[in-house]
N, C-alpha and C positions, 0 to 999 in steps of 0.2 A: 617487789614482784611486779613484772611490767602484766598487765591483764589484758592486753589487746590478744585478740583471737583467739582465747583459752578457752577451754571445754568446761563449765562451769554447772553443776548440781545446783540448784535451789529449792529449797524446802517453802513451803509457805507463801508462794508465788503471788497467788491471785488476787492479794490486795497489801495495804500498811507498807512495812519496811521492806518487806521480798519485792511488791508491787516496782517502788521505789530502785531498788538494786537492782532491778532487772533493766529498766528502764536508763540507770546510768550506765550499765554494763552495756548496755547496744550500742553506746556512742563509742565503746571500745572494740566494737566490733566482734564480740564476743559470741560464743557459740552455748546458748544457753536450755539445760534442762529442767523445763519450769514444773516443779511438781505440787502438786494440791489435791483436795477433795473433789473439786467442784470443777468441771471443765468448761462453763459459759466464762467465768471468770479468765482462767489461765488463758482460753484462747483469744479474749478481750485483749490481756497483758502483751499473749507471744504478738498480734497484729501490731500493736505499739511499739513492740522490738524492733520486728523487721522493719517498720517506717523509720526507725531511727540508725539503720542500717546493721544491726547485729541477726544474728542467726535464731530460731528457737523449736524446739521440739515441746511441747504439752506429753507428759506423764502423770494422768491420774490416778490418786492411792490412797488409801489409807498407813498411812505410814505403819502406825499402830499393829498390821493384821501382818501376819505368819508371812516369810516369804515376802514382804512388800521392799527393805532392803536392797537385799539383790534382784529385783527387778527393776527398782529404781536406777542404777549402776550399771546392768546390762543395757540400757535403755539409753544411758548415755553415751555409753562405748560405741553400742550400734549407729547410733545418730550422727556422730559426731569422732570417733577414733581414737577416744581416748576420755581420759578425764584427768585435771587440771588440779580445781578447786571445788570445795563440797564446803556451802552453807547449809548450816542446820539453822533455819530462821524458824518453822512452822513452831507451832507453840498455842499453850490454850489459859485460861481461868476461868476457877471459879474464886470468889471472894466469901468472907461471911465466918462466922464462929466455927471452929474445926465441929465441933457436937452437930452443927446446925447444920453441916454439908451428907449429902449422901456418900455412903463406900462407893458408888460408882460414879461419883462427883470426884473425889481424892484418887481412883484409880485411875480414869480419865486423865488426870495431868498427870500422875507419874510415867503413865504410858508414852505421849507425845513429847513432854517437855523434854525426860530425861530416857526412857527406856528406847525411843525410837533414834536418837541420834548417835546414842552408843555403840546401836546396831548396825546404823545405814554406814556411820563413820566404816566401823569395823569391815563391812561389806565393800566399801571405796579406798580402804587401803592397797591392797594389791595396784589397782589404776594408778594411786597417788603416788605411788611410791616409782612408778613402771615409767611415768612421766620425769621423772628427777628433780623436778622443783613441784611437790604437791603442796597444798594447802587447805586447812579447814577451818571455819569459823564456824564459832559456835556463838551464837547468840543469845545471852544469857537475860539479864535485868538487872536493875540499881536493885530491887531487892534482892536481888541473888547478891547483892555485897553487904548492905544492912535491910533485915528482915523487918517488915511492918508488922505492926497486929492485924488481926483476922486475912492473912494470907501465909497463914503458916503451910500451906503442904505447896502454894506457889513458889513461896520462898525456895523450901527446900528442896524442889526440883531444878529452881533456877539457880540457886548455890551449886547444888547438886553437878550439872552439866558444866558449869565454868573449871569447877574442882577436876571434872572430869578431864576437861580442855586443859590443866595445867598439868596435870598426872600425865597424860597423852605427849604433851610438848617435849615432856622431860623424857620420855621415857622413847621418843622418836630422836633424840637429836644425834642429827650427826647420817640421819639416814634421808635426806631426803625431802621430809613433809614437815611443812609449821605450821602450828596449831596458834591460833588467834582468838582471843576470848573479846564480845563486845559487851557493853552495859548499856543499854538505854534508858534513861530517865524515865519519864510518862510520855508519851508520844501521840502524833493526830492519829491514830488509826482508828477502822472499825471494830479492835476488839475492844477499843477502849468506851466504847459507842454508851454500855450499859451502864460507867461510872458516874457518880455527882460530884466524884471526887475533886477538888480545884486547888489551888492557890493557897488558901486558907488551911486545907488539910495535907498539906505539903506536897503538892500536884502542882509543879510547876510543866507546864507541856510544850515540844516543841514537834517540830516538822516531821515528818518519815524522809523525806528530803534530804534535812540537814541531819537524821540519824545514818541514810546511807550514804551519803558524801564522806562523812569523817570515818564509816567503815572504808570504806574504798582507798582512802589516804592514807588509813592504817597499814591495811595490804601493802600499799606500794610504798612507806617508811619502812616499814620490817617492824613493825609495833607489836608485842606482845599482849596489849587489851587496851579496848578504845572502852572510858568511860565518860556517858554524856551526865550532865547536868548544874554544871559550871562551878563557881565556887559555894554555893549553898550544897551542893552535894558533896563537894571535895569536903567542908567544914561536917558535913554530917559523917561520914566515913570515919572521919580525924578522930570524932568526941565520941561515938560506936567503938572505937577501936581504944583509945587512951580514956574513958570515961564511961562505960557503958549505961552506969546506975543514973547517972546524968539523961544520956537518951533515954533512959525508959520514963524518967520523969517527965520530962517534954511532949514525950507519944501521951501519956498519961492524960495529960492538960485537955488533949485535941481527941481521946478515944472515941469517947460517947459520939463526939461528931462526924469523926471518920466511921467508927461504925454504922451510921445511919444511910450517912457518903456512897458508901462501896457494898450497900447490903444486895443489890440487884446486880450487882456487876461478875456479869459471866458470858465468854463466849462459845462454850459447848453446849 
């Protein structure tokens, strides 16, 4: 998919991997819907845009709240004449014992990570489809492929939406719109601000950069899912998948230390 001048949705704009995307995407010239909570952010972002010559409209939402969907979507039709491509990047955590988190801790991510892209998707097919070459990504996580301890309702919302993104693909083909599933490793961003997590507790971290570079190259291969985190993660997937009782011994070894790691790590 060529991305020059395409009408382009973004969720999760105002900083990390969206920050990042939005910022490669102006060098494409691209006509971008930056949407987030916060609008000192997003308007920081869209200034960065238009210097680098792309277009951008700020749409702030709660994705989360009744009706936020299609307003996000009428918001880009209006701006812009259409809609292209829809990234579902925005996303949240909290980390820490399932007993130990609040019910409005665990609903908080199911809301954002999985129930708000399902929606917005559902709300941007008509456009995507209107357009004849649509596209979505969904932005998932290495733990949406193998699940850690103490991020279990993360996990399964970020399984959750990737799942959702393959059901989607299959279930569009042949009309239109391709569905793109991405994985990010551990990444520099702000939500990651709150982790001790490192190296050690198998946190190897790289750029938001180099995560939206290799989304971007995805798009424009025709790639079905860009997974980062090089061959330590390719090897950890392999033994998760053909060995599971093996991984669990492994995580086992490092728990107590991961759990102490990642017990403050949350960005809602």
């Amino acid at each position: 998919m060529d991305l020059n001048d395409r009408s382009i949705v973004l969720t999760g704009a105002g900083s990390g991997i969206g920050r990042a995307l939005a910022l490669q995407l102006a060098e494409r010239s691209a006509r971008l819907t930056l949407v987030g909570r916060r609008l000192e952010p997003l308007e920081a972002v869209a200034a960065e845009v238009r210097g680098r010559g792309g277009r951008a409209h700020v749409v702030t939402a709660d994705l989360t709240a009744a009706g936020a969907p299609a307003r996000v979507v009428a918001a880009a039709e209006e701006a812009f004449g259409g809609l292209d491509v829809l990234v579902n990047n925005a996303g949240n955590v909290r980390a820490g014992r399932l007993e130990s988190l609040e019910e409005s801790e665990v609903l908080a991510q199911v809301a954002l990570n999985l129930t708000a892209p399902i929606l917005l998707t559902r709300a941007a097919l008509p456009a995507l489809r209107a357009g004849g070459e649509g596209l979505v990504v969904n932005v998932s996580s290495g733990i949406g492929l193998v699940a850690l301890p103490f991020y279990a309702t993360y996990a399964a919302t970020k399984a959750g939406v990737a799942h959702f993104g393959d059901a989607l693909r299959r279930e569009l083909a042949g009309e239109g719109v391709r569905v793109l599933n991405v994985y990010p490793g551990a990444t520099s961003t702000p939500m990651m601000d709150s982790s001790r997590a490192g190296a050690e507790h198998g946190f190897e971290y790289e750029s938001a950069e180099d995560v939206a570079a290799a989304t971007l190259a995805g798009i424009a291969d025709g790639s079905l899912r860009v997974v980062r985190g090089g061959q330590r993660r390719r090897d950890t997937i392999a033994l998760d998948r053909e060995d599971p009782a093996a991984l669990d011994e492994v995580l086992a070894a490092r728990k107590d230390a991961l759990e102490r790691a990642v017990a403050t790590h949350s960005s809602l």
